[in-house]
C-alpha positions as CSV (number, residue, x, y, z in Angstrom):
1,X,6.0,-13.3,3.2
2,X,3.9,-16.0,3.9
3,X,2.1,-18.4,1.4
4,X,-1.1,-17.1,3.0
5,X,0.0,-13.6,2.3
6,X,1.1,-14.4,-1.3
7,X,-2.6,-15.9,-1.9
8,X,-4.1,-12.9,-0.4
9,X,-2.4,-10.7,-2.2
10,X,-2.7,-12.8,-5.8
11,X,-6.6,-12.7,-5.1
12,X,-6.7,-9.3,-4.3
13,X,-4.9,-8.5,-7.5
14,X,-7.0,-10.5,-9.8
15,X,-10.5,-10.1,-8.6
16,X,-10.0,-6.3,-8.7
17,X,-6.7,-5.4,-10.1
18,X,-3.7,-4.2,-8.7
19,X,-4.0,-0.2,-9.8
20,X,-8.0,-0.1,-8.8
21,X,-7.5,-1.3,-5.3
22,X,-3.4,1.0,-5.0
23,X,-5.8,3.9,-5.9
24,X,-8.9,3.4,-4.1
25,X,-8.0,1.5,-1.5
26,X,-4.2,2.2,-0.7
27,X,-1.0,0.0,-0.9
28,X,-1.9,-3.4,-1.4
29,X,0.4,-4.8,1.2
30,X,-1.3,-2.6,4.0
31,X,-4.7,-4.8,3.4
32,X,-4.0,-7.4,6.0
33,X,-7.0,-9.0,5.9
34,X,-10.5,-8.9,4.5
35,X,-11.9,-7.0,7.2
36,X,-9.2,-4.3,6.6
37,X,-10.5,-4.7,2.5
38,X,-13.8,-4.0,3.7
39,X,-13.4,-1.3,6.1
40,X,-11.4,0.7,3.3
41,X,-13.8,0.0,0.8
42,X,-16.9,1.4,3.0
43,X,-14.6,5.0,3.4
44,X,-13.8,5.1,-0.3
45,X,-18.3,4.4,-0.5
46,X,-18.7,7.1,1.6
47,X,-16.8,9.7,0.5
């Protein structure tokens, strides 16, 4: 894993939590990218 990865990931986890994004927004290490983040977070919205 890159470092960039690793960062991702730690930011991801602390901002929102690593159980509230697994169960809203799948696996954390499928959210490649923000726009990824984003696009998952508008289908959990609209749902």
């Amino acid at each position: 894993m890159e470092l960039a990865e690793k960062l991702f990931d730690g930011l991801l986890m602390h901002d929102f939590g690593p159980n509230i994004i697994s169960c809203n927004f799948g696996r954390i290490d499928k959210i490649t990218s923000l726009a990824v983040l984003k696009e998952r977070k508008c289908a959990a919205f609209k749902k």
